[in-house]
C-alpha positions in Angstrom: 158.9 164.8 115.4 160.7 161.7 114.8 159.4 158.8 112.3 160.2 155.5 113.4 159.9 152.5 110.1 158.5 149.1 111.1 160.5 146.7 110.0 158.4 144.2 107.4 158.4 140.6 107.7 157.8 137.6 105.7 153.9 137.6 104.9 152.5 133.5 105.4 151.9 133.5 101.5 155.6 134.6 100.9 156.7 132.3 102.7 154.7 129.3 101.6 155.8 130.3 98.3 159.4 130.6 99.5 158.7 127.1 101.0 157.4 125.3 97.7 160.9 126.6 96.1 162.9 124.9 98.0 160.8 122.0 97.9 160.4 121.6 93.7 164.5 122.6 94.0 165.2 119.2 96.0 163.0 117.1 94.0 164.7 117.6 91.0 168.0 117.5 92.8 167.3 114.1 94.2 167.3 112.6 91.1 170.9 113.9 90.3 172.1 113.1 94.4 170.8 109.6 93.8 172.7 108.8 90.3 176.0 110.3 91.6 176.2 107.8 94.6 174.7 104.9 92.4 177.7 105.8 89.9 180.2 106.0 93.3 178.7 102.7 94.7 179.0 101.2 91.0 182.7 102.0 90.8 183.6 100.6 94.1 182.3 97.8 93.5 184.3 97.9 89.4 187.6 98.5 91.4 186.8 95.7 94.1 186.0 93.4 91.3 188.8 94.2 89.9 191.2 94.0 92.3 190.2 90.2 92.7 190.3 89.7 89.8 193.9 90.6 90.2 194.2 88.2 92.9 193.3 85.6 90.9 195.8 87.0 88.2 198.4 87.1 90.4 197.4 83.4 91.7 197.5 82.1 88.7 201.3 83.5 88.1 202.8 82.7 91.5 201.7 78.9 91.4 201.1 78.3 87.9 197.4 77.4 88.2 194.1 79.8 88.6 192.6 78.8 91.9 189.8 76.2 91.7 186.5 76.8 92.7 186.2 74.7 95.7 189.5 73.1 97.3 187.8 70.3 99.0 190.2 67.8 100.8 191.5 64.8 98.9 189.7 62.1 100.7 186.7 64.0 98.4 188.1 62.3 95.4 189.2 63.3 91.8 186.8 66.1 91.4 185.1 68.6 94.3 181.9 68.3 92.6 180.5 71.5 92.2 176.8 71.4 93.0 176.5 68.0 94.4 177.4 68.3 97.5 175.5 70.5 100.2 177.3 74.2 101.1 179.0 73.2 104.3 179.0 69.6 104.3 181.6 68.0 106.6 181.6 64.8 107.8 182.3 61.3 106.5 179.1 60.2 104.7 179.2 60.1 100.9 177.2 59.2 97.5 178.5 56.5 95.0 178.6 58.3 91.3 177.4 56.6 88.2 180.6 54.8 87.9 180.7 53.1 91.4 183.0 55.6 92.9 182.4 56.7 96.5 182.4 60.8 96.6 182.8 62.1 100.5 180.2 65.0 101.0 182.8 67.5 102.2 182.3 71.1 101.5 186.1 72.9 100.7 187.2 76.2 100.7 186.7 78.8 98.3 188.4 79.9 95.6 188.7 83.8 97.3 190.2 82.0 100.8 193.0 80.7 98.4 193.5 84.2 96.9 193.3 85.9 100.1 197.4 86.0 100.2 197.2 88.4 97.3 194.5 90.8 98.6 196.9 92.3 101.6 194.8 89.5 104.0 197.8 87.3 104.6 196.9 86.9 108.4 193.7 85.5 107.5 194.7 83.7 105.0 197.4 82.2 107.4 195.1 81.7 110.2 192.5 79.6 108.3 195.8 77.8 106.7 197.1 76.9 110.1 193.6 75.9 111.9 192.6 73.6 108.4 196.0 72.0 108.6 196.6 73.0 105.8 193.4 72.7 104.3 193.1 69.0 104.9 190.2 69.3 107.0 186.5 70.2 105.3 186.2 73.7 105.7 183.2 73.4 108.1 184.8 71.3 110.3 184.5 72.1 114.2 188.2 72.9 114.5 188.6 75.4 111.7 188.0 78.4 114.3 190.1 81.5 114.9 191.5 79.3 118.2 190.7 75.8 117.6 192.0 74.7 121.2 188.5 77.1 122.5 185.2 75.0 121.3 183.5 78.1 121.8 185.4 80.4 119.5 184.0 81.8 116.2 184.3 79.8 113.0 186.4 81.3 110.8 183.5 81.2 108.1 182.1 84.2 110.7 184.8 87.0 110.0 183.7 89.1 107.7 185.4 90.8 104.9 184.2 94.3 104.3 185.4 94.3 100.6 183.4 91.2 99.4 180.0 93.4 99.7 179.2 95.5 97.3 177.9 98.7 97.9 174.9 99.0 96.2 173.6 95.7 97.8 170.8 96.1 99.6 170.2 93.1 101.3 172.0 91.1 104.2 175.4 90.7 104.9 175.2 87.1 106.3 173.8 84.0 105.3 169.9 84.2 106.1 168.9 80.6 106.2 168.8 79.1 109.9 171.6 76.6 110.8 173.4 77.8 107.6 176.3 75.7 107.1 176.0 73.5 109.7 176.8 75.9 112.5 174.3 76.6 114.4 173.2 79.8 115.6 176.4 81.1 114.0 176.0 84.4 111.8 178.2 82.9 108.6 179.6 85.8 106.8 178.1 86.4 103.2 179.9 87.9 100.0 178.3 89.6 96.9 181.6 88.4 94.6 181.7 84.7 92.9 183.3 82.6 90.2 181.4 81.8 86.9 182.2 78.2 87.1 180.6 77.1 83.6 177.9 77.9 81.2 175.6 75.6 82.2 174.9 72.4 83.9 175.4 69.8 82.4 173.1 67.3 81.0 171.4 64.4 83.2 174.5 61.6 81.7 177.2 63.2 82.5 178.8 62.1 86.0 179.4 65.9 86.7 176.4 68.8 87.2 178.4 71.1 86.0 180.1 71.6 82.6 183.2 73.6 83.8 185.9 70.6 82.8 184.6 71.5 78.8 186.4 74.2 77.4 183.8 75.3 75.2 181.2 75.1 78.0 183.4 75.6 81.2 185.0 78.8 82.9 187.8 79.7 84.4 187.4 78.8 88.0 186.8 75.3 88.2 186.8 72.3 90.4 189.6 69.9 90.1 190.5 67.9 87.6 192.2 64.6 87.0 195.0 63.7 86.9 196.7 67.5 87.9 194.3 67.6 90.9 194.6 71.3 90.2 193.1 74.3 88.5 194.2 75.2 84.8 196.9 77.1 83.4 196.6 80.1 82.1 197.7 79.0 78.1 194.2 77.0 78.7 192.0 80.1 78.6 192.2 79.7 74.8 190.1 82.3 74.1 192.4 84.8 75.0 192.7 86.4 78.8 190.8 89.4 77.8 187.8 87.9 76.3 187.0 85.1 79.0 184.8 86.1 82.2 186.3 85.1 85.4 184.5 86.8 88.4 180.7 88.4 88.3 178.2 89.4 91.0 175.4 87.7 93.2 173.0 89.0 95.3 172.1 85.3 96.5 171.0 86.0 100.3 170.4 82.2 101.4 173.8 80.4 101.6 176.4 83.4 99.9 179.3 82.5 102.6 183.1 83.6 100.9 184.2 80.7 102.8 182.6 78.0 101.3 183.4 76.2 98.5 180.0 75.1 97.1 178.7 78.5 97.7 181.2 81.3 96.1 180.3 79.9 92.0 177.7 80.2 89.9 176.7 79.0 85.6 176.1 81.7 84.0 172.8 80.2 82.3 169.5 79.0 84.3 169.6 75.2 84.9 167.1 74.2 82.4 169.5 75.5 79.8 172.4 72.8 79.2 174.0 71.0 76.6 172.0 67.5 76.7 169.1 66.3 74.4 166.9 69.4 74.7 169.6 70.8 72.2 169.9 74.5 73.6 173.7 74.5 72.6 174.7 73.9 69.1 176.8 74.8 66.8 175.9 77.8 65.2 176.8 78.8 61.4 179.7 80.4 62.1 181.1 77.0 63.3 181.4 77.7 67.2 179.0 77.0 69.4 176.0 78.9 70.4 172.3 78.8 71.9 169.2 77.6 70.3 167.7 81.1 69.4 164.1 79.9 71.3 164.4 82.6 73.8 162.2 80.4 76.2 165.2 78.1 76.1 168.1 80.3 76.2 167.6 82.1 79.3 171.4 83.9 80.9 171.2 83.7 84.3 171.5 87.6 84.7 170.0 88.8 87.6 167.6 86.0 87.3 165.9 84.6 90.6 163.9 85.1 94.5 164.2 86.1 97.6 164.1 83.4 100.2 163.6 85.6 102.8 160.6 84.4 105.0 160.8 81.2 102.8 161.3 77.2 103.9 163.9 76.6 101.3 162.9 73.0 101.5 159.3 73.1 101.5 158.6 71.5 97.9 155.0 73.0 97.5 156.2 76.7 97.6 156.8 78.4 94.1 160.1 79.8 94.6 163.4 77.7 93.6 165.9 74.9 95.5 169.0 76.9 96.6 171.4 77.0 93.6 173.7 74.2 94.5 172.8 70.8 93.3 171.7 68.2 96.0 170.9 64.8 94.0 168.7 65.4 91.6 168.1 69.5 92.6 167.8 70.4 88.8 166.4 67.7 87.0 163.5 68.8 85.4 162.9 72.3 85.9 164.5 75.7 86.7 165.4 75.3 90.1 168.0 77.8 91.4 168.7 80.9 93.7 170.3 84.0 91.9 172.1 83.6 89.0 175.0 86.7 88.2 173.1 89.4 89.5 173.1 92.8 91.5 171.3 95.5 93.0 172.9 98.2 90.6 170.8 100.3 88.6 169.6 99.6 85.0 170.0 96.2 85.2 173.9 95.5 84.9 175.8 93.3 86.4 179.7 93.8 87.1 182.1 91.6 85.4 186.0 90.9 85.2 187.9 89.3 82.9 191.1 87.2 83.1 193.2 90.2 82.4 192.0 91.7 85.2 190.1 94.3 82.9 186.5 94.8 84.3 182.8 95.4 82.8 179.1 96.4 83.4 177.3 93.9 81.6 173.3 94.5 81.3 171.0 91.6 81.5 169.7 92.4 78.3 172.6 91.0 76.4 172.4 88.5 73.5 172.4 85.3 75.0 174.7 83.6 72.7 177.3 86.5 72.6 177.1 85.6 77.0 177.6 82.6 76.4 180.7 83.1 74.5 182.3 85.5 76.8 182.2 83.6 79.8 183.7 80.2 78.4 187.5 79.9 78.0 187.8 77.6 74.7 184.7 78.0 72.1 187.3 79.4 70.1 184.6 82.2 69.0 184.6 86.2 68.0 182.2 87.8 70.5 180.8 90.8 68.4 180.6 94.2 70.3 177.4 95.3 68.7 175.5 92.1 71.1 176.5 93.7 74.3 
């Protein structure tokens, strides 16, 4: 007589059991899965901030001069004005300063459009050249398009350059407020990678609302100054090339647009931090300057700011800030600004490259003073390590 075996299977409870496994494996797996491609999205956006901060490098040797931070036309006058003049301004209208000169209200072009040469984009670089006339036009004028004969074709602000996102932004790749930059329905191209122009902003007498032209308050990346009409030389970054800050992050959503002049820079301190009577920078016993050590009055702008998503950035009721750049009298008085240096990186850093093209996670947590210091090009001060 023959004895046939049934074959067993899984029982429900074995394989619930089976089933919670897997499912306690994955959960602690995540965890790990999530860090490694944080840490791979962290270091492409290291090597992208590095490589233009190579550009600007390279810039800086071919021509003699680091590019400046907006390369408005020359009808604008002696300086380009960072923050006083609307992102994408172009037309003919302009304000008198507090010496009687007339300023024209023209936005320029960035300093990354001026570096795109030495990132391997020589055929944009060339095709923005050519439909500018050689940047003599405001850089939101009609006619700067990819064929300037069609009306209809796409500003050249539109084209997007994959590299200038980072990866680990979460928001959107174009400028989210309507009629951005005077174009329309036009989707204007945004960019997570900017310039650390200065410090801070300046104090209400100054003519300027930005303190870039000091060396112990300004950066690297600057507008222009009389009477070169140019950006600075690289024996200016007294400092030294490997202590001075050059390029950070921003995860500014509202008017980020790599084209723009007035909109690829940031200060590296929030607005109501500046060098006029309140006093927040002084000279600190060391003998080189340094914050106030109120920490309600020494605020970095690291990752520091709000989402305008949703928002009427011109509504003056609503709690959240003016966009960051400076229309008349945009900062007077309070704390007004979009995103300072900032990202969407985990732990709180933001990435950072120097003038020697060497690059660094710094966390928002860092001494405010030893910031300060590192991201101005002639304080003439030690940064110590142990404030980082």
């Amino acid at each position: 007589m023959t004895t046939r075996s049934r074959r067993q299977g899984f029982t429900l409870v074995e394989l619930l059991v089976v089933i919670a496994i897997i499912a306690i494996l994955v959960l602690l797996l995540l965890p790990a899965i999530n860090a490694a491609r944080e840490a791979a999205r962290r270091n492409g956006c290291i090597n992208t901030s590095r490589q233009l901060a190579l550009a600007v490098v390279n810039h800086e040797s071919t021509t003699g001069r680091f590019p400046l931070a907006n390369s408005a036309p020359p009808r604008t006058g002696n300086r380009s004005n960072l923050g006083k003049v609307e992102p994408g301004a172009a037309n003919d209208d302009y304000y008198v300063d507090q010496r009687g000169r007339q300023r024209w209200k023209n936005d320029g072009y960035s300093w990354i459009v001026k570096c795109l040469a030495f990132m391997e984009e020589d055929t944009l670089y060339d095709q923005v050249a050519r439909s500018s006339e050689q940047f003599t036009r405001p850089a939101f004028s009609p006619l700067v398009r990819s064929n300037p004969a069609l009306p209809d074709s796409p500003h050249l602000a539109e084209t997007k350059v994959g590299f200038l996102q980072c990866p680990s932004f979460a928001g959107e790749t174009v400028s989210v407020m309507d009629g951005a930059y005077n174009l329309g329905d036009a989707e204007v191209a945004g960019n997570n990678y900017v310039a650390i122009a200065a410090a801070t902003k300046g104090c209400s007498d100054r003519s300027g609302y930005v303190d870039d032209h000091d060396p112990t308050l300004g950066g690297t990346i600057i507008s222009k100054m009389t009477p070169t009409m140019r950006g600075l030389k690289i024996r200016e970054l007294t400092d030294g090339t490997s202590k001075t800050v050059i390029i950070t992050e921003s995860k500014a959503e509202l008017m980020n647009s790599w084209f723009s002049g007035q909109s690829a820079w940031v200060i590296g301190f929030m607005p109501d931090v500046d060098s006029g009577m309140s006093g927040n920078i002084m000279v600190q016993p060391d003998g080189y300057m340094g914050l106030n050590q109120d920490p309600n009055m020494t605020r970095t702008g690291l990752n520091q700011g709000k989402s305008y998503l949703n928002v009427d950035p011109f509504d003056s009721n609503r709690e959240n800030p003016e966009p960051w750049y400076a229309s008349e009298g945009t900062y007077e008085g309070g704390v007004a600004r979009d995103w300072g240096p900032s990202s969407d990186h985990s732990g709180g850093v933001v990435i950072h490259s120097y003038a020697d093209g060497h690059t660094q996670a710094i966390s928002d947590s860092i001494d405010s003073t030893a910031y300060l210091r590192l991201i101005t090009r002639g304080g003439g001060e030690q940064v110590d390590p142990d404030a980082m």
